[in-house]
VEXTISE-683945 format. One record per residue (C-alpha): residue in one letter; x, y, z. Coordinates in steps of 0.05 Angstrom, whole numbers, padded with zeros to 5 digits, always signed. Layout:
! residues N
aXYZ...
This chain:
! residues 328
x+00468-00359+00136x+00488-00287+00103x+00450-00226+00074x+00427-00249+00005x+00460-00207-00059x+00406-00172-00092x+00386-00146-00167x+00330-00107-00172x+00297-00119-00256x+00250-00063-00275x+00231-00034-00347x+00250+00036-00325x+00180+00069-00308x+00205+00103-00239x+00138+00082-00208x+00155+00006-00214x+00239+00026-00190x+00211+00057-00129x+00166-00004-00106x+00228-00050-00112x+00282-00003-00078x+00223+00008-00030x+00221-00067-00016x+00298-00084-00021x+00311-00031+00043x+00261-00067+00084x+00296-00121+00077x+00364-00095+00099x+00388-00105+00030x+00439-00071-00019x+00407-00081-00090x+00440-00070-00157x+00391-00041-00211x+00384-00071-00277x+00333-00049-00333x+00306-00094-00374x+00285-00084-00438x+00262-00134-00487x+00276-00142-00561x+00226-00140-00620x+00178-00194-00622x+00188-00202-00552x+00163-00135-00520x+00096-00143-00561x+00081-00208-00541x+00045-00234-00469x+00094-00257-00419x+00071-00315-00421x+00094-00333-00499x+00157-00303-00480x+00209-00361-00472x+00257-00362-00414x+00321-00332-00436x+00368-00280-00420x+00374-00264-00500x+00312-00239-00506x+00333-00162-00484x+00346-00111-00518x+00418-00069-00534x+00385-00017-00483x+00385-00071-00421x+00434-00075-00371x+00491-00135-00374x+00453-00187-00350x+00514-00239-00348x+00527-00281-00286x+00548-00298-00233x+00465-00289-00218x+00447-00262-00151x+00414-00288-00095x+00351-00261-00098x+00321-00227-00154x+00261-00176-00141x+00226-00152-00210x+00170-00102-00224x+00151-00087-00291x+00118-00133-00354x+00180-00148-00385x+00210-00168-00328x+00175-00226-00322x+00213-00271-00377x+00282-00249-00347x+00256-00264-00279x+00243-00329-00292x+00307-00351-00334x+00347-00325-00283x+00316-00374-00235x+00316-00430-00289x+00392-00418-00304x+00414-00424-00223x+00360-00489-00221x+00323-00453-00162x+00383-00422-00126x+00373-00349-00148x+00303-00337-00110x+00251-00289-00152x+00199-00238-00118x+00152-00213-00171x+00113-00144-00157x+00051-00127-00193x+00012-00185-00233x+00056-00230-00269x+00008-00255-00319x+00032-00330-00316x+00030-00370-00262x+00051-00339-00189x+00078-00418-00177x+00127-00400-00224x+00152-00338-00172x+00178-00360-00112x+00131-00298-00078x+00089-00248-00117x+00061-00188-00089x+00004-00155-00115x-00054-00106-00092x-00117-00138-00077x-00157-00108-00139x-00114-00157-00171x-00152-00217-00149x-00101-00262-00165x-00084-00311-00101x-00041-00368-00080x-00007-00392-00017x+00062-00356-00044x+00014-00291-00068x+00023-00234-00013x-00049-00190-00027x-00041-00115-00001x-00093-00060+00003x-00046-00013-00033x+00021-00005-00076x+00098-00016-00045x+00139+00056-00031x+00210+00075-00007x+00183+00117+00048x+00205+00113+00128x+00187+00151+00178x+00261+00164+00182x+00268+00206+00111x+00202+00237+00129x+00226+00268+00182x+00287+00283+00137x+00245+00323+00093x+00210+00353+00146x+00268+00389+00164x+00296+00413+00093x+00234+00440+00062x+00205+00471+00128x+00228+00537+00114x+00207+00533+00037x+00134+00514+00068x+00137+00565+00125x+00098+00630+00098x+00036+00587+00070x-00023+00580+00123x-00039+00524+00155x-00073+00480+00148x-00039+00455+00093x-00054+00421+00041x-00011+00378-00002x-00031+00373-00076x-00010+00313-00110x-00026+00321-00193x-00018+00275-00249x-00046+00269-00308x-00081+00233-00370x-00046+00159-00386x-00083+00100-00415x-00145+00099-00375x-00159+00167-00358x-00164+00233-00408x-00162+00299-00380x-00195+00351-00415x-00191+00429-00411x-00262+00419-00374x-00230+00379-00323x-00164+00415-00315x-00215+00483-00300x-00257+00443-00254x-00197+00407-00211x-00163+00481-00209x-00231+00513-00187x-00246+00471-00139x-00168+00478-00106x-00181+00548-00105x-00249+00543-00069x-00216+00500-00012x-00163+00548+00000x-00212+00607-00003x-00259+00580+00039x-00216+00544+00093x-00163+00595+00091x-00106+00535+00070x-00048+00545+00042x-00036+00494-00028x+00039+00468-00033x+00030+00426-00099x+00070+00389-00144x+00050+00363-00222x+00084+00310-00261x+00108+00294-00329x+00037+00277-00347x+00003+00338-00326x+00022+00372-00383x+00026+00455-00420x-00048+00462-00405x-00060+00445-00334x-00005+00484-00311x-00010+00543-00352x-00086+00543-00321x-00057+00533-00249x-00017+00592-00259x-00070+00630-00280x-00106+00613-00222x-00055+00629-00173x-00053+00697-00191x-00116+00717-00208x-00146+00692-00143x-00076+00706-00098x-00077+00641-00073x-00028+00620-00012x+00007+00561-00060x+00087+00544-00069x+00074+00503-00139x+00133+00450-00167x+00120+00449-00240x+00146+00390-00279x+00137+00421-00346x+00184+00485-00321x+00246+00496-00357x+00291+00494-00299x+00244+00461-00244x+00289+00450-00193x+00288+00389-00129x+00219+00369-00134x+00194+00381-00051x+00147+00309-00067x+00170+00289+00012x+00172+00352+00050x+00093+00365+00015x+00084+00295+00046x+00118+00305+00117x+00090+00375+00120x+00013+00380+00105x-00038+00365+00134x-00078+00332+00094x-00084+00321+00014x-00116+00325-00051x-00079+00268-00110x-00099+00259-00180x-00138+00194-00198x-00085+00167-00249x-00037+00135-00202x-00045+00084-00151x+00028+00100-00127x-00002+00176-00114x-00061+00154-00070x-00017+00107-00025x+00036+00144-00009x+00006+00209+00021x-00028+00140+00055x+00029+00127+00096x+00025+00183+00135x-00047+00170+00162x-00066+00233+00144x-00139+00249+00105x-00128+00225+00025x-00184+00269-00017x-00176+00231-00092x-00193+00283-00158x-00228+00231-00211x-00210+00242-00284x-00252+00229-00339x-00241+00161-00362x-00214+00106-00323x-00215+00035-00321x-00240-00023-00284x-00180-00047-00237x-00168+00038-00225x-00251+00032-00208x-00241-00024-00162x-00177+00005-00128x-00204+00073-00116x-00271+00048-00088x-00224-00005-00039x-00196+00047-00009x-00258+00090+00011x-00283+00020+00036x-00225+00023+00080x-00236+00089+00091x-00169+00114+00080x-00183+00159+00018x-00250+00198-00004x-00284+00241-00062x-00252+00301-00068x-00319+00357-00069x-00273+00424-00061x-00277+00423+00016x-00213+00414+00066x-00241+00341+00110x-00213+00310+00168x-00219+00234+00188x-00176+00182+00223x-00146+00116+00193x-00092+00071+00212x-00032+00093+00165x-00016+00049+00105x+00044+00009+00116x+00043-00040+00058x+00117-00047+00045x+00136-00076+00122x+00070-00125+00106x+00117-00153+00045x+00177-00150+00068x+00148-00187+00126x+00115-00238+00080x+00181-00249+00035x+00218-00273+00102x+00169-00318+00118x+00169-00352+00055x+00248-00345+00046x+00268-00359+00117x+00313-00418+00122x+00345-00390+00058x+00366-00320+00067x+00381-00280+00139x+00338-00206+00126x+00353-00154+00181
């Protein structure tokens, strides 16, 4: 029995890349990446009117000619289709591990991962509390060491900002922006912490241009990585997450709540305007399991056992592929 060759199918969003890579190295393997991108009527339509054929992407895709793989693992709507002609073409050989909610059947999938807010279930259906990552406690303690220095001169405790932005279900308003930014200052202020933050693509012109005004008219102890900078640099994302102490994220991403997860360290979420129901019933899961909280402008401290969702699946795929495949 050998290592199984690998293709990783994702529609390019690097939230949905991450969560396959994430799961491929836990299980010892090598993927190759292909995006998938699929053609007009096809990328409208829901995956489940989509038929089951490799023709249906897009001049933007990757070659998607054989020989097929082992195992395919897919994240990402339009995936879905692809997935599942791959599987048809090899008559079952090429195994298929579907990430997120398929919307079809999970039978179809040979295992499908999801978070619990999903509430879909089946005996091939692994449910996790939170979202897959490529994190280790091995390239944490990589980053620990490159960005110590860059972290060195803010005071401790420290406090690792992670900021998004608006998307589909939440809208952030110039209100909001001067509340979240407000309410970062007041925490440093008060506990005398030092901010090491990072935005994204979504934050946007506004938000930052108010965190910079915030930074220097209050002199706050912060080392900001701005997104929307003309030359930002190496974004410090893992050294802010092997270095603080504990954190403030955005509510817009699940990704951005379970990661600074991992470390066991206190999660303080920022709620948007907006929002939407599975965002709703993810946020309030994890103050059930007490791993996040309401962020009120205050530094907190708790304990929790750290999130370690991706070993869960990876343990859960060899289960239901042993027999087939040998995983390290």
């Amino acid at each position: 029995m050998t290592s199984p060759s690998c293709w990783i199918l994702h529609d390019g969003r690097i939230g949905n890349v991450v969560q396959c890579e994430g799961l491929a190295t836990a299980l010892g393997l090598s993927p190759t990446l292909k995006t998938v991108e699929l053609s007009f009527p096809w990328n409208k339509l829901p995956t489940g009117l989509c038929p089951r054929s490799t023709s249906l992407i897009s001049r933007g895709s990757s070659d998607l000619s054989g020989p097929y793989p082992d195992l395919v693992i897919a994240c990402g709507r339009q995936t879905v289709p692809i997935a599942l002609a791959i599987k048809k073409a090899t008559s079952g050989k090429t195994a298929t591990v579907y990430i997120h909610e398929p919307y079809v059947s999970p039978a179809l999938f040979d295992t499908v991962i999801v978070s619990e807010h999903d509430r879909l279930h089946g005996d091939n259906v692994a449910r996790l509390k939170g979202s897959l990552n490529a994190l280790s406690d091995v390239n944490l303690d990589i980053a620990r060491e490159a960005y110590k220095e860059r972290f060195a001169n803010l005071p401790r405790p420290l406090v690792g900002v992670l900021i998004g932005g608006g998307n589909g279900a939440y809208q952030v308003t110039s209100e909001s922006i001067k509340e979240l930014v407000d309410m970062l200052a007041n925490l440093s202020l008060e506990a005398g912490a030092g901010l090491a933050i990072t935005t994204s693509r979504r934050s946007g012109v506004e938000l930052e241009a108010t965190l910079r005004r915030a930074i220097t008219e209050r002199n706050l102890q912060a080392d900001v990585w701005y997104a929307g900078a003309e030359d930002p640099g190496d974004n410090p994302y893992k050294g802010i997450l092997a270095l603080s102490d504990s954190f403030v994220v955005t509510s817009d991403s699940v990704n951005m709540a379970c990661e600074p997860a991992f470390t066991g360290k206190p999660v303080q979420v920022y709620h948007w305007p907006g929002g939407r129901k599975k965002f709703f019933e993810f946020h309030d899961s994890f103050e059930n399991y007490g791993i996040t909280k309401k962020f009120a402008g205050k530094l907190a401290h708790w304990d929790y056992e750290p999130l370690r969702e991706t070993e869960r699946a990876a343990d859960f795929v060899r289960e239901r592929l042993k027999g087939r495949f040998k995983f390290s």
